[in-house]
LOROKE-164117 format. One line per 4 residues: their letters; for each residue x, y, z of C-alpha. Coordinates in Angstrom, 3 decimals, padded with zeros to 6 digits. Example, Ala and Ser with C-alpha at 12.3 -4.5 7.8 and 13.67 -1.06 7.14 Angstrom:
as = 012.300/-004.500/007.800; 013.670/-001.060/007.140
***
This chain:
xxxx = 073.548/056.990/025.243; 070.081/055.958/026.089; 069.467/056.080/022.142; 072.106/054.049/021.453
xxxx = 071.392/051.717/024.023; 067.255/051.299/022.500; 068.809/050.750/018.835; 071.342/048.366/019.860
xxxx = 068.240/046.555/022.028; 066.010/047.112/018.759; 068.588/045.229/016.176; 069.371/042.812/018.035
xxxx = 065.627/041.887/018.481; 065.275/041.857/014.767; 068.676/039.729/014.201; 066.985/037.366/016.411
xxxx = 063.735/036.996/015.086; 065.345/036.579/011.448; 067.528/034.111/013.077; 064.468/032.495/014.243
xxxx = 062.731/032.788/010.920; 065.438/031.390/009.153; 065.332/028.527/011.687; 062.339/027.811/010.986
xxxx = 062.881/027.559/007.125; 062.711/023.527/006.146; 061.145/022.108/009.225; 057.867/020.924/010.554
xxxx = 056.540/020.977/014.746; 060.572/021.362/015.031; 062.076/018.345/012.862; 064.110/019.131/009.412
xxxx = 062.486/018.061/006.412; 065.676/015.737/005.923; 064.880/014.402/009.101; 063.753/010.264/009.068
xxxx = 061.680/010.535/012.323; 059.397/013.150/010.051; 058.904/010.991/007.177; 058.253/007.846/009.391
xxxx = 055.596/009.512/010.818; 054.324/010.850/007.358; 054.134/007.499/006.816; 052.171/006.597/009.909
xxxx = 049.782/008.824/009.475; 049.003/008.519/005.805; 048.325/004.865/006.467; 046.185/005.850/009.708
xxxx = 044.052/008.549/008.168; 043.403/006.948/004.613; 041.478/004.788/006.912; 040.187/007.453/009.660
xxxx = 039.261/009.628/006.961; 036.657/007.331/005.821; 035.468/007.063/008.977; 034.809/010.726/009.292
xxxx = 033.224/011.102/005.831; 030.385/008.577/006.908; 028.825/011.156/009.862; 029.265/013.989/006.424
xxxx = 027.352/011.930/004.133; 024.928/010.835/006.196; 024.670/014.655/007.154; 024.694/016.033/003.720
xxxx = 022.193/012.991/002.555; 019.780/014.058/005.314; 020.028/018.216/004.820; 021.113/018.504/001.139
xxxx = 019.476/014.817/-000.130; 022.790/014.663/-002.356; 025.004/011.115/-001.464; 024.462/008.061/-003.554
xxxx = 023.073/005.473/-001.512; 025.059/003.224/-003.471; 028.297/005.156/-002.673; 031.321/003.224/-001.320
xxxx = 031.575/005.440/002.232; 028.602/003.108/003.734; 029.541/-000.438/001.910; 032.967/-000.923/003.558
xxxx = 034.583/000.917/006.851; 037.839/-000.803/006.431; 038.173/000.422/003.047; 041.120/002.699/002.371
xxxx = 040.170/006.223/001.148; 044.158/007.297/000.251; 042.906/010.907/-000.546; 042.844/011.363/003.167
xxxx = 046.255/010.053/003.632; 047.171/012.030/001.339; 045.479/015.115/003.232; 046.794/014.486/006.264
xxxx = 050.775/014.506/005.036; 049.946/017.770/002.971; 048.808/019.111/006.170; 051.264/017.981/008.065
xxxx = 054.153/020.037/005.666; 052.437/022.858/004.660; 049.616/023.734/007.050; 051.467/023.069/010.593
xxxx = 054.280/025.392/009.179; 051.668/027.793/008.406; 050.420/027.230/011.584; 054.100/027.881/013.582
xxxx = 054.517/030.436/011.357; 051.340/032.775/012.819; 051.910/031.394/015.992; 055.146/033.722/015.908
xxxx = 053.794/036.592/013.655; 050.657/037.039/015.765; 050.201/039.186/019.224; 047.766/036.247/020.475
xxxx = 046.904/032.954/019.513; 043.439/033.348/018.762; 044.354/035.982/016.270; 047.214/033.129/014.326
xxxx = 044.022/030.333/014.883; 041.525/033.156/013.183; 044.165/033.777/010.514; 044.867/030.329/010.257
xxxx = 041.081/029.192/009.654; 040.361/031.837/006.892; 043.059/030.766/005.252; 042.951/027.377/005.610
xxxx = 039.732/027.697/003.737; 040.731/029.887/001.185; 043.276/027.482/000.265; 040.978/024.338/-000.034
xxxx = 038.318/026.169/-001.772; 041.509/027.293/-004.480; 042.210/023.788/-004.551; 038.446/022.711/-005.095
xxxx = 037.957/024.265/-007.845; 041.108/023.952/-009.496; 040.690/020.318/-009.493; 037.151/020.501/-010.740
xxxx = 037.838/023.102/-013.364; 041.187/020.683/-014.653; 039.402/017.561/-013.919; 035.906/017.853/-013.744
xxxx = 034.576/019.611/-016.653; 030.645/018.347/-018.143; 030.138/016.205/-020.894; 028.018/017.127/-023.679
xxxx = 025.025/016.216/-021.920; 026.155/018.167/-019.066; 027.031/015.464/-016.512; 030.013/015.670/-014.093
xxxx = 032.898/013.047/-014.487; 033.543/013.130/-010.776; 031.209/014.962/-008.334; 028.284/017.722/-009.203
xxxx = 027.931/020.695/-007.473; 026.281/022.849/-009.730; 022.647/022.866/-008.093; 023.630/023.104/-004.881
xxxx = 023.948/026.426/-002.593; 027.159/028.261/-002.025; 028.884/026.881/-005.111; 031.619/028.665/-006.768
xxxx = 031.723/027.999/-010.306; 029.775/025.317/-010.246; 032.768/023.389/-009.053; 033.867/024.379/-005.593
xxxx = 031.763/023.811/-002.520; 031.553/026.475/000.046; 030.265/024.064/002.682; 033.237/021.480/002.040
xxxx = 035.868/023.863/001.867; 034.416/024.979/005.257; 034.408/021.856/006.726; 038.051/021.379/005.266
xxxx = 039.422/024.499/006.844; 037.834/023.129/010.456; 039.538/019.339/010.044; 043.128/021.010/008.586
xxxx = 042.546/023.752/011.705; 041.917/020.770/014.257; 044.373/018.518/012.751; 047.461/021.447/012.801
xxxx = 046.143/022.842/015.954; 045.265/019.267/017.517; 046.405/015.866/016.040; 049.727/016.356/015.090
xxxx = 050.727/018.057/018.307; 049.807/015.226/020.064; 050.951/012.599/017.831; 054.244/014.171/017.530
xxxx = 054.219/014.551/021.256; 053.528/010.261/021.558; 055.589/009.415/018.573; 058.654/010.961/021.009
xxxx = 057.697/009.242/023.913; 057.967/005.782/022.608; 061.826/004.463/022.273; 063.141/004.912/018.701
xxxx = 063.388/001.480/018.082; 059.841/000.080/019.057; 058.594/003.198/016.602; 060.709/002.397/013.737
xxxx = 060.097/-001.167/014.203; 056.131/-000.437/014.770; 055.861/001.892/011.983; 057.534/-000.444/009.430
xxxx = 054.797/-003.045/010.220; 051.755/-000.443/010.241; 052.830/-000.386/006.588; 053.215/-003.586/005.478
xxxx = 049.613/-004.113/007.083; 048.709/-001.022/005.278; 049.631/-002.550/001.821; 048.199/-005.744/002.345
xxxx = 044.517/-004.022/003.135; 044.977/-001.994/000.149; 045.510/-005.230/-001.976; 043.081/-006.792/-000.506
xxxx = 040.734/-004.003/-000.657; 041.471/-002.502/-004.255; 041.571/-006.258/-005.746; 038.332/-007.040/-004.152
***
């Protein structure tokens, strides 16, 4: 009896945590991927961090300029802080649907939380460092004269094929790791507290502002 009673206990654990699993399947913090309130606040916070994400690469250049001596001084991250950089937006939604899955998806798998975070890091920077250098091997091949189309990491330390950057794909895992862990937590947590209305309503406006600073910007 007492045999039967632990296997009855034990499969009934595992239909639940397939049932959870399957739950899971599709959504993000929660919310379907159907769901309008998720892509409404895509949408918020690719206009928000296209902008914010400039901000944060100004502290990085002027770090990298002053350790590595390798940022233009005529580069665009000093000239304009109001000028939309939409590879962040960008970064922010794919974090937002594949890394905060990810992130749920230790959460559950892992006997403590620092082990999913640890987990979550290492692989966090595995994936941008894939990503890197895909894009630079694709997209940023040398000329004949052996300059870079787009960026050039081929002198510098802790490349990876002359494309990838360990130090940026470090510095990636840490913002996806903050922003999974963090920001979208707590933005998803405010985005609920304000009536539907006033955030549909609010939203639909950051965007039209959005699009006119991006004309004005990109026409300038």
């Amino acid at each position: 009896m007492k045999d039967n009673s632990k296997k009855n206990r034990s499969a009934e654990s595992n239909r639940s945590r397939v049932e959870i699993s399957h739950d899971a399947v599709g959504r993000v913090d929660g919310v379907t991927l159907r769901s309008w309130e998720l892509w409404r606040n895509l949408a918020v916070c690719f206009c928000v961090f296209s902008v914010v994400g400039h901000w944060m690469e100004i502290p990085y250049c002027l770090f990298n300029d002053h350790v590595f001596g390798i940022v233009d001084p005529e580069t665009l991250v000093y000239d304009d802080p109001m000028y939309p950089f939409l590879v962040y937006g960008i970064g922010a939604c794919l974090c937002t649907l594949v890394f905060v899955p990810l992130k749920e998806w230790l959460v559950r798998r892992c006997a403590t939380l620092l082990n999913a975070l640890t987990i979550f890091f290492m692989a966090s920077v595995l994936m941008c460092m894939v990503m890197e250098l895909g894009m630079g091997l694709l997209l940023n091949q040398p000329d004949a004269s052996g300059v870079y189309p787009l960026w050039d990491n081929s002198e510098l330390p802790f490349n990876i094929l002359d494309q990838a950057w360990l130090v940026n794909d470090i510095l990636l895992g840490v913002v996806a790791s903050v922003y999974s862990w963090i920001v979208w937590p707590l933005l998803s947590f405010l985005f609920r507290k304000i009536p539907p209305l006033a955030m549909n309503v609010g939203s639909v406006l950051l965007v039209i502002a959005f699009v006119i600073l991006c004309v004005v910007k990109f026409s300038a």
